[in-house]
C-alpha positions in Angstrom: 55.3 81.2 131.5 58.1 80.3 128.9 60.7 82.2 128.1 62.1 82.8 124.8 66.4 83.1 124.7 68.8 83.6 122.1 71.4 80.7 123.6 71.6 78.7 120.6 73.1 79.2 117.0 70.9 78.8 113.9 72.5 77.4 111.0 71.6 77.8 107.4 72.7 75.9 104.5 72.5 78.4 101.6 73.6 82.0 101.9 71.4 83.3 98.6 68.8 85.9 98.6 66.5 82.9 100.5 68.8 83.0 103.6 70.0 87.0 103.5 66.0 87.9 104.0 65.6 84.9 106.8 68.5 86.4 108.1 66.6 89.9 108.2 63.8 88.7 109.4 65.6 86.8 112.4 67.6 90.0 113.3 64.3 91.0 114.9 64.1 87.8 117.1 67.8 88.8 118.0 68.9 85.5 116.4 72.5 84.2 116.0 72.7 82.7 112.4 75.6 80.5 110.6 75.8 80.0 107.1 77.5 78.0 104.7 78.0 78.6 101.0 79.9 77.4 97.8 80.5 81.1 96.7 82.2 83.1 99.1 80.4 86.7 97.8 77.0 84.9 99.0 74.9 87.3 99.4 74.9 86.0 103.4 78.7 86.5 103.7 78.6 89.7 105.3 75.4 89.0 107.6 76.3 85.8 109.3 78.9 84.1 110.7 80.2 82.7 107.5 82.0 79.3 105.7 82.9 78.9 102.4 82.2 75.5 101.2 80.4 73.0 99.2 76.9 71.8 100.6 76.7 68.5 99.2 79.7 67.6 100.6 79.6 65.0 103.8 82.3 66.4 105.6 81.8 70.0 105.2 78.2 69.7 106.3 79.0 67.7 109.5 81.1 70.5 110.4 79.2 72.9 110.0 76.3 71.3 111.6 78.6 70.5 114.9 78.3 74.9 115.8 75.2 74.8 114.9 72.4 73.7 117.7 69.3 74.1 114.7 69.6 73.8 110.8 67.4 74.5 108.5 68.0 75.1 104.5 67.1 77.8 101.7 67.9 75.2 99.0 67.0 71.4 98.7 70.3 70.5 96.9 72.2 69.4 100.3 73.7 66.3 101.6 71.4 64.0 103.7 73.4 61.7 104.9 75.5 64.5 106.6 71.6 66.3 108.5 70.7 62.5 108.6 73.9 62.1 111.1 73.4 65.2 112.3 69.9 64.6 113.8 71.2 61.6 115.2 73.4 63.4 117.1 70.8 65.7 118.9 71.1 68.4 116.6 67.2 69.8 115.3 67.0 70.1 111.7 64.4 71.3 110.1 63.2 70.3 107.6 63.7 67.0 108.0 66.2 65.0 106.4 64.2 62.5 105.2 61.7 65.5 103.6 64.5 67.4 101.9 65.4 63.2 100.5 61.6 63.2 98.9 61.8 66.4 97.4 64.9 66.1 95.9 64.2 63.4 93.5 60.7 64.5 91.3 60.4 60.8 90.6 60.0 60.3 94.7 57.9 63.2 94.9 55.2 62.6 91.9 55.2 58.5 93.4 54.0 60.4 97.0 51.6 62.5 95.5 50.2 59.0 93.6 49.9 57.3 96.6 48.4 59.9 98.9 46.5 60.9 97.0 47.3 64.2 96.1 45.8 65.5 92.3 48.4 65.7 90.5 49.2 65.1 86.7 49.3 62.0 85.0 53.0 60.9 84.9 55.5 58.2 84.0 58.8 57.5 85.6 62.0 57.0 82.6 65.5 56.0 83.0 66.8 57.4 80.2 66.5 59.5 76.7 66.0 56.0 75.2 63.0 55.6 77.5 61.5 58.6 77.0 61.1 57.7 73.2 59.8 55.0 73.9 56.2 56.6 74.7 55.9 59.2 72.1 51.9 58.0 72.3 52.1 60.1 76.0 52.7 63.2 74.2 52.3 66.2 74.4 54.4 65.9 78.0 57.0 67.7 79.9 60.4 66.1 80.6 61.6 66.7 84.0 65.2 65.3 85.3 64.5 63.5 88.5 67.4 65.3 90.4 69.2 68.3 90.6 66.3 70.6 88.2 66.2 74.1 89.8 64.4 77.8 88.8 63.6 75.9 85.2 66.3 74.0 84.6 65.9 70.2 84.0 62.5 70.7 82.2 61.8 70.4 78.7 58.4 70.7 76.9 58.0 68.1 74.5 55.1 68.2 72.0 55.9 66.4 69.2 58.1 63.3 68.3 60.4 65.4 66.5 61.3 66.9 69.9 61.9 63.8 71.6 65.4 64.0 70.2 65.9 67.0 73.1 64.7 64.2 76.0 67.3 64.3 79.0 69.4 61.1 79.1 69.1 60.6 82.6 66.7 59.5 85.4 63.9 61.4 85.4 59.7 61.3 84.5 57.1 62.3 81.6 54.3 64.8 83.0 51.5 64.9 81.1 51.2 68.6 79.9 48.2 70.2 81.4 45.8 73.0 79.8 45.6 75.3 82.7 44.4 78.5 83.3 46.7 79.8 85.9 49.4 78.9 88.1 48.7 78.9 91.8 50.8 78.6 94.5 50.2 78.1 98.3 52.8 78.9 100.9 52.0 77.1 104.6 53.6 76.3 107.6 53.9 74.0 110.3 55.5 74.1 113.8 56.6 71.0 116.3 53.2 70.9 118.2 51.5 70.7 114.9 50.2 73.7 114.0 49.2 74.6 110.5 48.8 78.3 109.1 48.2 78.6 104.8 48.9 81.9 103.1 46.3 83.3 100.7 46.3 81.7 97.4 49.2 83.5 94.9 48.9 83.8 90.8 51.9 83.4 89.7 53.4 84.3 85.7 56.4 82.7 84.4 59.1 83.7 82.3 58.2 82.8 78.8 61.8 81.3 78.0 63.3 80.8 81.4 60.7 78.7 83.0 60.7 80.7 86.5 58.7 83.3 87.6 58.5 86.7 86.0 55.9 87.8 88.5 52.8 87.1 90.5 49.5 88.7 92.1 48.5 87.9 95.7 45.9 87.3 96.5 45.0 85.0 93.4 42.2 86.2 91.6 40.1 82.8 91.8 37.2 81.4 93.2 36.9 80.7 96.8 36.0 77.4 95.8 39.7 76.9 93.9 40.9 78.7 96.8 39.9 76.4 99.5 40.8 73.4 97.5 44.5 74.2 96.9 45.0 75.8 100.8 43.5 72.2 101.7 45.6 70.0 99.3 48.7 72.5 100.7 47.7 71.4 104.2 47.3 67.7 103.5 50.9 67.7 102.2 52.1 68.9 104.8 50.7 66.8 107.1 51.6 63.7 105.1 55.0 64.2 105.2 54.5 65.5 109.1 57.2 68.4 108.1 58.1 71.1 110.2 59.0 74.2 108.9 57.0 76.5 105.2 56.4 74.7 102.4 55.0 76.5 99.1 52.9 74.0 97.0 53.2 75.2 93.5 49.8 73.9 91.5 47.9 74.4 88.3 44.2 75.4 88.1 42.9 73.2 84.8 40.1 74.9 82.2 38.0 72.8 84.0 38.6 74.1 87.5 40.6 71.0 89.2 43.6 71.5 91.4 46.7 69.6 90.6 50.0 70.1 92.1 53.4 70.6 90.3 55.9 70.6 92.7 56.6 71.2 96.6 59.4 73.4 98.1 60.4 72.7 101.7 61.8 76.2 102.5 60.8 80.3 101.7 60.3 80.4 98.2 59.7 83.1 95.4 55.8 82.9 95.7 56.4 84.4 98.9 58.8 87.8 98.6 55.6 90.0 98.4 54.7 88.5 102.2 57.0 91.0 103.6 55.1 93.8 102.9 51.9 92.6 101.8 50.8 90.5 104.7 50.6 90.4 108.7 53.5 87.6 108.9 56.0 87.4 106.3 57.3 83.6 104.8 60.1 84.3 106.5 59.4 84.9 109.8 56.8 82.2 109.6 59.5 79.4 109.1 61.5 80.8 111.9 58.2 80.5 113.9 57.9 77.1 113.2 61.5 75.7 113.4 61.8 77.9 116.7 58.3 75.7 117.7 56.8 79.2 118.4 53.0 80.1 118.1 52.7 80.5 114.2 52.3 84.3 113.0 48.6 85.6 111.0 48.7 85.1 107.4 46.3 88.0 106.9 46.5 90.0 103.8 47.5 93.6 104.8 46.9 95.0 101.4 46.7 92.9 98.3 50.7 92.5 96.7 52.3 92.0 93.3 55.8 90.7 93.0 58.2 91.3 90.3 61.4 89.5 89.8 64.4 91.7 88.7 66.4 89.5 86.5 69.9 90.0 84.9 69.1 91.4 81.7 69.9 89.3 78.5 73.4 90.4 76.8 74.9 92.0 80.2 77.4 90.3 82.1 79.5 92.3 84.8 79.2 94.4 88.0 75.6 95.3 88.3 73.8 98.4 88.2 70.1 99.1 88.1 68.8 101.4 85.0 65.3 103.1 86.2 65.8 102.8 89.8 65.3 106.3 90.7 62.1 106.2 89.0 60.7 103.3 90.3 61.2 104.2 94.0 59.7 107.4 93.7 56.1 106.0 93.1 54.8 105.3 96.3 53.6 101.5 97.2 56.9 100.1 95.3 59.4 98.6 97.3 62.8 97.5 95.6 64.8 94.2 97.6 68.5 93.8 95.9 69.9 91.1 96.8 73.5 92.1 97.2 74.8 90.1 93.8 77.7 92.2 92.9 77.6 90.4 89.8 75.1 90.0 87.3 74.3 87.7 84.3 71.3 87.1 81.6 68.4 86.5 83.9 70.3 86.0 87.0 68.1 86.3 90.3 69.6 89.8 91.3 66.3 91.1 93.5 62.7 91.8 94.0 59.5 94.4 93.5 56.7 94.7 95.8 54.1 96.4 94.5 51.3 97.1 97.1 47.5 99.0 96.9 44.0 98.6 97.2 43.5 98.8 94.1 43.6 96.1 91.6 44.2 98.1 88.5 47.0 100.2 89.8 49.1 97.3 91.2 48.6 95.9 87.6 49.5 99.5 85.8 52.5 99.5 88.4 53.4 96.0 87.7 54.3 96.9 84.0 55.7 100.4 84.7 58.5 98.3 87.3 58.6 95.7 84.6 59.4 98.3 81.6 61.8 100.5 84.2 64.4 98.8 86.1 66.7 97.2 83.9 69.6 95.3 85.4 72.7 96.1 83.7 76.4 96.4 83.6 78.2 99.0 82.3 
């Protein structure tokens, strides 16, 4: 019989809201965590052993890797060369270096898609602005920067020629702009021996402006067919890239029913908050399960979820404080996640909503009311 034992130190690179709930989920495994942050009021500061300093930087990441006996990330925007060096020297890190490389660059990850096989939509890679204007027939299209784009930034929406004077001037691709009737994502993991475990199918809403998500419904309200078909392309992924760790597959669902992926994250991700009260297993405690190699945790609905992302409010910059707060935690099946960000800005991530019942038009009716309600401010 193996035993499980708490002899090592698990490091994270990140210490946002990602890493504080991984943290919370691991403090019921007992688990000693490390973090490492550019801002020193990380929301991990006080939960971890902590260091201040830049992620992308060789040095500071070899460092920190050396007290570390696993590594894993809550953000892609790391150095490789530095886990690269690390896994050489023994050290586990998960996800792999050389995943975290693919998904960092959206021209590397659309060129896998293309040759696996993967649905995805029609794209061309471009160097530059100059590039980009260069294929006005493409349009309409969606300009995406190849590196360093994050919760909607380096993405524009280009429908005419007149707004290809906006194009980024810098590597990056074209994406055909798709009709679609909803946006899907699938959250799975995978553990060292190989096993695979999806989460039910979420329907996610984005900000209209922002380009991130404002909130989302789980399960997704599709058919089992659509359903099966993006847990299976989620699955393939995966595989393909033979990754260890949770990886949510963000997709579109077309007019015409197809599947067609967006883009990949190789950590927890925001289609996933809700799994901590809606489901058996929550995202977090699944990746721990598979960088830990453990038996994977059931994905099981518990009681269908909605998610709502409390966002800085536009205009108010300063300490924060939360307008409607009172009222929203005195409905039952609403469950308010701050993220410990003394301070917030205009549509800064500052903490979640779960919204859970059996039935579908309540979570919806409490959906707006927690939309309408809590306010983040600063006086």
């Amino acid at each position: 019989m193996k035993t499980f034992q708490q002899n090592f130190k698990l490091g994270i690179l990140g210490g946002g809201q990602l890493g504080r709930m991984l943290i919370q989920s691991g403090i019921d495994f007992n688990i000693p965590f490390a973090v490492l942050d550019p801002d020193a009021n990380a929301p991990c500061s006080r939960l971890a052993d902590f260091t201040h300093g830049k992620l992308t930087d060789y040095d500071t990441v070899m460092k920190f890797g050396q007290g570390c006996d696993i590594i894993t990330i809550e953000i892609e925007n790391v150095n490789v060369a530095a886990l690269k060096d690390l896994a050489r020297q023994g050290k586990k890190v998960y996800p792999q270096p050389e995943v975290i490389e693919l998904i960092q660059d959206k021209r590397v990850q659309k060129t896998f898609y293309k040759e696996n096989a993967i649905p995805t939509a029609e794209f061309i890679l471009t160097e530059n602005a100059d590039d980009v204007r260069k294929h006005a027939a493409f349009l309409p299209a969606v300009n995406k920067l190849g590196r360093e784009g994050y919760d909607g930034r380096g993405v524009k929406i280009l429908r005419t020629k007149d707004d290809l004077t906006g194009a980024f001037d810098a590597p990056g691709l074209l994406e055909k702009l798709i009709d679609f009737e909803k946006e899907i994502a699938v959250i799975v993991g995978r553990n060292e021996a190989g096993e695979i475990k999806a989460f039910p199918v979420v329907e996610m809403v984005f900000h209209p402006v922002q380009n991130l998500v404002e909130y989302l419904f789980s399960p997704a309200e599709v058919t089992s067919e659509v359903a099966t078909r993006a847990e299976d392309i989620a699955r393939t992924i995966i595989s393909k890239l033979d990754m260890v760790g949770l990886l949510a597959v963000e997709m579109f669902v077309t007019k015409t029913g197809d599947v067609l992926v967006n883009e990949i994250a190789p950590r927890p991700h925001n289609s996933g908050h809700q799994t901590i009260e809606g489901n058996i297993t929550s995202q977090y405690e699944q990746h721990l399960r598979a960088i830990l190699n453990l038996p994977l945790g059931d994905t099981d609905t518990v009681q269908p979820a909605a998610m709502v992302n409390l966002l800085g409010e536009p205009g108010y910059e300063g300490p924060a404080c939360y307008q409607g707060f009172q009222e929203v935690v005195s409905r039952a099946g609403i469950h308010v996640h701050l993220y410990g960000k003394e301070i917030t800005k205009p549509f800064r991530k500052m903490g979640h909503v779960t919204i859970v019942g059996d039935d579908v038009a309540t979570l919806r009716q409490n959906t707006e009311f927690v939309k309408q309600t809590l306010k983040v401010i600063s006086l």
